[in-house]
Structure formats: structure tokens, C-alpha cells
VEXRODREN-306595 format. One record per residue (C-alpha): x, y, z; residue number from 1. Coordinates in steps of 0.02 Angstrom, whole numbers. Each point is the difference from the previous one (the first is absolute). Layout:
N
site x = X y = Y z = Z mardo = NUM;
...
END
This chain:
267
site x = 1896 y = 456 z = -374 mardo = 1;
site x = -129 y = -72 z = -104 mardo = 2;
site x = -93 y = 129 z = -128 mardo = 3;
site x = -168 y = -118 z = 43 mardo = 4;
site x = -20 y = 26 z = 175 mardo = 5;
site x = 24 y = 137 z = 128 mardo = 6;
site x = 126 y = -71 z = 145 mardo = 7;
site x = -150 y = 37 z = 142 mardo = 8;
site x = 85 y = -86 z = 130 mardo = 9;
site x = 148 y = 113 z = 24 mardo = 10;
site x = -116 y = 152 z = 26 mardo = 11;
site x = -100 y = -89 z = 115 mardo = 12;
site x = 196 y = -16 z = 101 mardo = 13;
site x = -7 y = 181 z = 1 mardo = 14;
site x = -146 y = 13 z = 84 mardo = 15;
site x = 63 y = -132 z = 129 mardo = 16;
site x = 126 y = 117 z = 40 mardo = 17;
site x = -161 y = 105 z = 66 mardo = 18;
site x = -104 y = -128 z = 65 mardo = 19;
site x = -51 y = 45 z = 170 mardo = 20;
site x = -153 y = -41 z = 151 mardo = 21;
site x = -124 y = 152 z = -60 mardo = 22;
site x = 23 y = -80 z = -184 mardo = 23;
site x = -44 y = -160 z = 43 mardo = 24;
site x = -124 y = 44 z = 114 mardo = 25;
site x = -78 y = 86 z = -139 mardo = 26;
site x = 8 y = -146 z = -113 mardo = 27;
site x = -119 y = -92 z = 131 mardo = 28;
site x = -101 y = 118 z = 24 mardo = 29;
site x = -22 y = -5 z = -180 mardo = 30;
site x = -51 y = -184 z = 2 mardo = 31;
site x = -112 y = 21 z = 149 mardo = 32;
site x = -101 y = 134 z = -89 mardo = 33;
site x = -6 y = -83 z = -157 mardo = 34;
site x = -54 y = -151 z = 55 mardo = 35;
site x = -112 y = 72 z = 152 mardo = 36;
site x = 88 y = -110 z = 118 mardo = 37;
site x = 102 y = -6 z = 171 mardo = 38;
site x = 92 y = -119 z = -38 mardo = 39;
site x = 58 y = -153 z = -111 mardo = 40;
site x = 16 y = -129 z = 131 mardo = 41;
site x = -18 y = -163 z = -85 mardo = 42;
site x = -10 y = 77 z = -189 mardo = 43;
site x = 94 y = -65 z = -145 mardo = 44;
site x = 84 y = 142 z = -107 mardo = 45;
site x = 89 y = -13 z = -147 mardo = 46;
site x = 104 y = 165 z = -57 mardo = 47;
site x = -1 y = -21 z = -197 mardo = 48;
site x = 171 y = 102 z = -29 mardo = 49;
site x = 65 y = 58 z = 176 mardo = 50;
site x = 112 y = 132 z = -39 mardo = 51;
site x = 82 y = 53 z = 129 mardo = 52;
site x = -102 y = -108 z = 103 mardo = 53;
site x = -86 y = 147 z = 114 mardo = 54;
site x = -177 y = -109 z = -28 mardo = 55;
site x = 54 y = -152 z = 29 mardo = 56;
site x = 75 y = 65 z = 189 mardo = 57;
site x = -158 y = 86 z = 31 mardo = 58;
site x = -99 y = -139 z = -60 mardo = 59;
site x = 92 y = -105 z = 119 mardo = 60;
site x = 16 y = 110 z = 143 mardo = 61;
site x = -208 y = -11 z = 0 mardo = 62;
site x = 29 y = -169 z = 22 mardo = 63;
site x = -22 y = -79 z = -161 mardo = 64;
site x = 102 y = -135 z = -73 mardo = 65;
site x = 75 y = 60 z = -159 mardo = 66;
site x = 72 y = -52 z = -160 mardo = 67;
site x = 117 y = 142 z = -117 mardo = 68;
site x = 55 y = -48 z = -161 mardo = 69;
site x = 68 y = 142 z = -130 mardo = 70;
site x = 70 y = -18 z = -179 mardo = 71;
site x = 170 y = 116 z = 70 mardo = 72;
site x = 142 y = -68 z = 76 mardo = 73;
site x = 31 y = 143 z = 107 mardo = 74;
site x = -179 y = 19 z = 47 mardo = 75;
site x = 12 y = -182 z = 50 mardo = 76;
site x = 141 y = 68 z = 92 mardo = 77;
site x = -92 y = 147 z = 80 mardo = 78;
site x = -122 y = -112 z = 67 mardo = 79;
site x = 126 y = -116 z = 64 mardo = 80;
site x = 81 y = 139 z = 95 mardo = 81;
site x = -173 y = 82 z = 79 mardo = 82;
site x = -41 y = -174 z = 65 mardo = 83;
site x = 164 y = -30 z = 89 mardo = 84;
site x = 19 y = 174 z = 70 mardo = 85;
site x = -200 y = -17 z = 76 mardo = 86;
site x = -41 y = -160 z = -5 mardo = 87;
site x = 80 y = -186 z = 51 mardo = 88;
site x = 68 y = -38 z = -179 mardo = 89;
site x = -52 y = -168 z = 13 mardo = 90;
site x = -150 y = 27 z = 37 mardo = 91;
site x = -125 y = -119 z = -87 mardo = 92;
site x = -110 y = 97 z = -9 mardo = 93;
site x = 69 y = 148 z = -125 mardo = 94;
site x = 88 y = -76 z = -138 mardo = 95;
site x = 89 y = 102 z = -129 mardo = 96;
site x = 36 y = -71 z = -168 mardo = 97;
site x = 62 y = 45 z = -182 mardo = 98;
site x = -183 y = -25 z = -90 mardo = 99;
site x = -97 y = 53 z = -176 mardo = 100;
site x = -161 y = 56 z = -7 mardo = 101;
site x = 2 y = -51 z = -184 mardo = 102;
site x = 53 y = -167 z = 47 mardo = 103;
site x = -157 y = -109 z = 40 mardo = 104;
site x = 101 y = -152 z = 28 mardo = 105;
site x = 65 y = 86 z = 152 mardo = 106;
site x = -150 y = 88 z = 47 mardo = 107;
site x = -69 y = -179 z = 23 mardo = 108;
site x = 107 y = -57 z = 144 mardo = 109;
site x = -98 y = 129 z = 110 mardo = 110;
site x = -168 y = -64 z = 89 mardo = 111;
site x = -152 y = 129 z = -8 mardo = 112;
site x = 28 y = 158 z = 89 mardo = 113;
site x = -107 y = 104 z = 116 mardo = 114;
site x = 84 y = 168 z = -62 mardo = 115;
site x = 89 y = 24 z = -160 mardo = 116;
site x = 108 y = 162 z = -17 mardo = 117;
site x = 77 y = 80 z = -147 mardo = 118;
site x = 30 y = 158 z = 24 mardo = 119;
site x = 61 y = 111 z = -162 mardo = 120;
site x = 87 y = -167 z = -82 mardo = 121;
site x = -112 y = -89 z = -125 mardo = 122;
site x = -2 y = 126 z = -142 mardo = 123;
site x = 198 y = -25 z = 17 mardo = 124;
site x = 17 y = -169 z = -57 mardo = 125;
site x = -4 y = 24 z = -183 mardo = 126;
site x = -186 y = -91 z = -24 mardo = 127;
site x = -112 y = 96 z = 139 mardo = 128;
site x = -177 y = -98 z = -64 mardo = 129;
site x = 109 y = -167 z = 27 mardo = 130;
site x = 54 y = 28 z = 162 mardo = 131;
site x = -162 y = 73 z = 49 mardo = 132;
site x = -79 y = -160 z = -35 mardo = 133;
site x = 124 y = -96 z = 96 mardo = 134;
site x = -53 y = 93 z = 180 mardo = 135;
site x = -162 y = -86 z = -15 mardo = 136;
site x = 25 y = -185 z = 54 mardo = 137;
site x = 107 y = 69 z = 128 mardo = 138;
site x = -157 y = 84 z = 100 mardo = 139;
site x = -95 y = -111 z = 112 mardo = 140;
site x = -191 y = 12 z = -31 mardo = 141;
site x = -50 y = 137 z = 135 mardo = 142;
site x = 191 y = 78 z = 3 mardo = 143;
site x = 57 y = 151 z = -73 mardo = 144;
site x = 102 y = 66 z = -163 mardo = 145;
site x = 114 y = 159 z = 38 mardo = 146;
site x = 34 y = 95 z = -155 mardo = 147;
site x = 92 y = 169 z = -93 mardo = 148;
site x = -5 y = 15 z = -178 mardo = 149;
site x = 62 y = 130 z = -68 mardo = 150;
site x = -137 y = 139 z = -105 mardo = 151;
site x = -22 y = 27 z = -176 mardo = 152;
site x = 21 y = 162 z = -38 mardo = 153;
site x = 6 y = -25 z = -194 mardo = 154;
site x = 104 y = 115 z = -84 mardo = 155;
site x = 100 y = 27 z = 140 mardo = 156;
site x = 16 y = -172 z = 29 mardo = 157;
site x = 93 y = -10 z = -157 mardo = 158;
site x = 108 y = 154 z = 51 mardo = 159;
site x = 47 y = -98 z = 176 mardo = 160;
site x = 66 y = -147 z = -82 mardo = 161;
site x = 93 y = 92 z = -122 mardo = 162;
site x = 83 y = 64 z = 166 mardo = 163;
site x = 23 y = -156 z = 54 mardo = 164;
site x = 62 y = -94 z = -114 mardo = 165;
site x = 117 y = 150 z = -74 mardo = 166;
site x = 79 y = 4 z = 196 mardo = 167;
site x = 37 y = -190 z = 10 mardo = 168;
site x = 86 y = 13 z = -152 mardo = 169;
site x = 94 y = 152 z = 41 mardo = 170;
site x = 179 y = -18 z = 64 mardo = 171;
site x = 8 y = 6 z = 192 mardo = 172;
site x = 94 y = 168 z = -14 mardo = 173;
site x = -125 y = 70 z = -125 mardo = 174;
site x = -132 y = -31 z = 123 mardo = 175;
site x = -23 y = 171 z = 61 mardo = 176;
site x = -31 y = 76 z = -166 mardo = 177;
site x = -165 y = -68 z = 13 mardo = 178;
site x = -28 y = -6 z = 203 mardo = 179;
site x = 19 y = 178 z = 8 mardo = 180;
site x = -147 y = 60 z = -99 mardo = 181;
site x = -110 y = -152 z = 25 mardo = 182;
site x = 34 y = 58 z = 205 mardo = 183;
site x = -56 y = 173 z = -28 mardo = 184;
site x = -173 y = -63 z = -96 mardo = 185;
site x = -42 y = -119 z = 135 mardo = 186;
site x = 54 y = 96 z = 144 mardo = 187;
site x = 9 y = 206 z = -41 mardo = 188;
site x = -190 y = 13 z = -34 mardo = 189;
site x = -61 y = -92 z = 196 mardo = 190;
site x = 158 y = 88 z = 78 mardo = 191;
site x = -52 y = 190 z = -50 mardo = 192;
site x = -193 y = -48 z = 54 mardo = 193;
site x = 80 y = -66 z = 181 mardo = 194;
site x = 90 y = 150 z = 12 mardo = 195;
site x = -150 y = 125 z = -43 mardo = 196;
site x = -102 y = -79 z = 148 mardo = 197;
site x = 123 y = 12 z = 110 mardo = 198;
site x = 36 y = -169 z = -1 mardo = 199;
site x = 183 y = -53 z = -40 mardo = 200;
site x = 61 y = -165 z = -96 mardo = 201;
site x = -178 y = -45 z = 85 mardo = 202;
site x = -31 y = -118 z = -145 mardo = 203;
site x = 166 y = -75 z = 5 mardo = 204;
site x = -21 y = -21 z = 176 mardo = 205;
site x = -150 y = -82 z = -27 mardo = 206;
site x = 93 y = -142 z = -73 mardo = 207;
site x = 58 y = -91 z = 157 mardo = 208;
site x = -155 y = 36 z = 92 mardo = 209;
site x = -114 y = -107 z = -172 mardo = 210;
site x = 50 y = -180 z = 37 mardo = 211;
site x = 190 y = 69 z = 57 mardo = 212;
site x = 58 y = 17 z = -172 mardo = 213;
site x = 139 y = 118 z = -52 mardo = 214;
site x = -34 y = 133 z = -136 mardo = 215;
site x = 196 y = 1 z = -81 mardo = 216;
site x = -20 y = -223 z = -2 mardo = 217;
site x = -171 y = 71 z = -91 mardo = 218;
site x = 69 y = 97 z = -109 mardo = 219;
site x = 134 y = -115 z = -58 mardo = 220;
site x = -111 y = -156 z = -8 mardo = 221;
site x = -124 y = 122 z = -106 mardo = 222;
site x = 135 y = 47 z = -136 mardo = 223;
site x = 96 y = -165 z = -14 mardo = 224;
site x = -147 y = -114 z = 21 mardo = 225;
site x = 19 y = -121 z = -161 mardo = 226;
site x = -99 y = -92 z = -37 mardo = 227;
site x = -164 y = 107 z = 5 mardo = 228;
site x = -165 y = -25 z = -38 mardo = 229;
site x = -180 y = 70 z = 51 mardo = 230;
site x = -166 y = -11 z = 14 mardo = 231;
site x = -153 y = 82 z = 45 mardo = 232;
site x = -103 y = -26 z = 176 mardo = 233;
site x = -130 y = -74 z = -116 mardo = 234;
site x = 80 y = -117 z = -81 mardo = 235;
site x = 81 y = -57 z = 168 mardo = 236;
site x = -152 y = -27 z = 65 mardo = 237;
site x = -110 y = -98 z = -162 mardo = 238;
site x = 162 y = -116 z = 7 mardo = 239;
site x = -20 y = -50 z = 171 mardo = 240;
site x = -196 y = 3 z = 3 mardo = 241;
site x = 2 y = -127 z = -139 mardo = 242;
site x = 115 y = -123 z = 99 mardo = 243;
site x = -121 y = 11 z = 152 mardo = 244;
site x = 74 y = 151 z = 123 mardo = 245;
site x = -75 y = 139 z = 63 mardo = 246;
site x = 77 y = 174 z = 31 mardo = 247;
site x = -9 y = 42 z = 184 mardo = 248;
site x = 65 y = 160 z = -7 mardo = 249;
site x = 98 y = 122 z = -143 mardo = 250;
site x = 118 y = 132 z = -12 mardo = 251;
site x = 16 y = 109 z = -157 mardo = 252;
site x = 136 y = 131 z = -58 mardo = 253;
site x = -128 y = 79 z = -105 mardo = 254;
site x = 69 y = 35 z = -179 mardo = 255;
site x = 178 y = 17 z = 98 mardo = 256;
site x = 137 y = -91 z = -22 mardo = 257;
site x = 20 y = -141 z = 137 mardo = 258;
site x = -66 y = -152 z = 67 mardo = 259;
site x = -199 y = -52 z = -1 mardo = 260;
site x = -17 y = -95 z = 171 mardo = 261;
site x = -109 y = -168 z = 19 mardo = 262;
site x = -57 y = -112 z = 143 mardo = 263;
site x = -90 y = -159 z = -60 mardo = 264;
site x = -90 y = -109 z = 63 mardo = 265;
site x = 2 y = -180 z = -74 mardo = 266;
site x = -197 y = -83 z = -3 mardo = 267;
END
């Protein structure tokens, strides 16, 4: 495996393996709230890095047509598989490609969207501010940007991709030497808390029921996630501002470590 990039698309096969109606129900009821919507009947959307494709299905099941492109073969493959087991697989209107959001050549060949989604992807590319600037001639004027960047947490940000990049360069077997403690940090500290209110594994739980994620994919996308790069809400927001969006609504994780959450509007 390359020491330059975290393999995301065979964790997002794992969580496949757990994929089921109350998750993906979640996911568009995710979309719905974000977007203050019904539905997506005759709406463009364009998932910038589908994963394992759970937002391009719920995007579609709303009734949009959809485009997925990701960087990852097997996220490509994810997709692939999502759209065949719910949907027609030649369906015109979701098409699943192998795309880069740092490629603007590519980018190109799509016409103006009404909703662009990129959900926890473009501070994985290896140049976030480049491929930040490439969602913007992909919203319509009037249509909406879909973001998660990741937060700068300053010295801790430096910790976190010490983590990083020491596990992607760790031999597979080796792997746990590092899991293991980084596990306990993340997850000992909310898991004692749950349990002192009464409430077991309630914020693990939580998980499926916030846009039907799973908290072990989490966890694993969180500790192998290379490239990695941040920013904070404000500087999210002045780039965007200057290139003629609005924010529409915005979700902060605080001084935490996470994703900041933004809903644009373009003009």
C-alpha cells in the first residue's frame, strides 16, 4: 500500500457489510434537513468523493439525478455496488465514475450543478485550497455547496498527523501498536461519561442515527486518513465569501477535533 495515501475505499467495504434501511434512511434525512427540503425531484447533485456511496443513494432516492466520482478504486467500487443493489444500474440518471477533485480538466466535463456535495473529502486530496477552488464553477448561481473540512486544532493538529502519517507507514501487522491507545483517547473519555448517565455506548450509538454513519468506519477513517489537512470555520467561510457564496447555515466542533460543517449558497 502506498505510504501517501490511506486506502479509504476498503473501509468504506466494511461498512457495506453494515449498510442497512435505518442507515440510509438516516442519510436522507440528513440531506432533507440540511438542505430544508422534501425532496430533490428535478435537482442536480454532484457527490465530490462518494465513498461508500450512502449520499449519492439518498441523494437519488429523493429524486435527484446524480453524478459520484471518487479518487479510490474501491470507493468507485462501493458506489458501483450501492447503485446496483438499490437502484437500476443503468440508470442515467446516477452515474458513478473514477474522478479527481484536483483535476480541473475533468471537473470541466460536468455542467453547473444545483447541489454540490463533499462530504469529509477535500482536505484529503493532498492540496485542500486547490480543490476548494475547483467546487466553485461547479455550483449553479442560486444552487448550493455541501461541505466538511476538517478543524484546526493547532498543536494537536500537528500531533494527529503525526498519527497519521506514522500508521500509514506502519506495517499492516504493526498496526495495532498504535490503534490500541489512539482507541482508548478517542473513545475511553465519551464511553465512561455515557456510562455515568446511565446511558450506554449512547455516543457510539449515536453514530448511525447522525447521517447513518458507523463509529468503528469513523474511527478507522480518523487514524488512517492521509492526506490531512485543516482549517478553521473562518477561513472556510472568507474563502468562499470572496468567490461570491453565502453561508446558509454552519456546524462547528468547537475547539474539538472533527469536521466544521457548511451549506453555501452560490450568488
Amino acid at each position: 500500500m502506498s505510504k501517501d495515501r490511506f486506502e479509504f475505499g476498503k473501509n468504506w467495504a466494511q461498512f457495506l457489510e453494515w449498510l442497512d434501511d435505518e442507515r440510509i434512511e438516516n442519510a436522507e434525512q440528513s440531506l432533507r434537513d440540511w438542505l430544508g427540503v422534501e425532496t430533490l425531484q428535478g435537482k442536480t447533485f454532484l457527490d465530490v468523493g462518494s465513498g461508500s456511496g450512502l449520499f449519492s443513494l439518498a441523494a437519488r432516492k429523493l429524486g435527484a439525478s446524480v453524478s459520484s466520482f471518487d479518487y479510490d478504486v474501491n470507493s468507485v467500487k462501493c458506489t458501483r455496488i450501492l447503485r446496483k443493489k438499490y437502484d437500476d444500474p443503468k440508470d442515467p440518471d446516477w452515474k458513478v465514475e473514477r474522478g479527481d477533485a484536483l483535476d480541473s480538466g475533468y471537473l470541466s466535463k460536468y455542467p453547473e450543478q444545483d447541489i454540490v456535495y463533499s462530504w469529509g473529502v477535500l482536505h484529503h486530496t493532498g492540496d485542500m485550497y486547490r480543490a476548494l477552488g475547483n467546487m466553485v464553477p461547479l455550483v449553479k448561481d442560486g444552487g448550493n455547496l455541501m461541505i466538511a473540512i476538517y478543524n484546526d486544532q493547532g498543536v494537536y493538529t500537528r500531533m494527529w498527523k503525526w498519527v497519521k502519517k506514522t500508521y500509514n507507514s506502519m506495517p499492516e501487522a504493526a498496526r495495532p501498536l498504535l490503534m490500541v491507545p489512539v482507541f482508548i483517547r478517542m473513545w475511553g473519555p465519551p464511553t465512561i461519561k455515557d456510562f455515568l448517565r446511565l446511558k450506554p455506548f449512547a455516543t457510539w450509538k449515536a453514530r448511525k442515527e447522525e447521517r447513518g454513519m458507523s463509529a468503528m468506519v469513523d474511527f478507522y477513517d480518523w487514524i488512517g486518513g492521509w492526506p490531512f489537512e485543516t482549517a478553521k470555520p473562518e477561513e472556510i467561510l472568507d474563502f468562499y465569501r470572496k468567490r461570491g457564496f453565502t453561508l446558509e447555515k454552519l456546524y462547528t466542533c468547537g475547539n474539538g477535533k472533527g469536521c466544521n460543517q457548511f451549506l453555501f449558497k452560490k450568488g
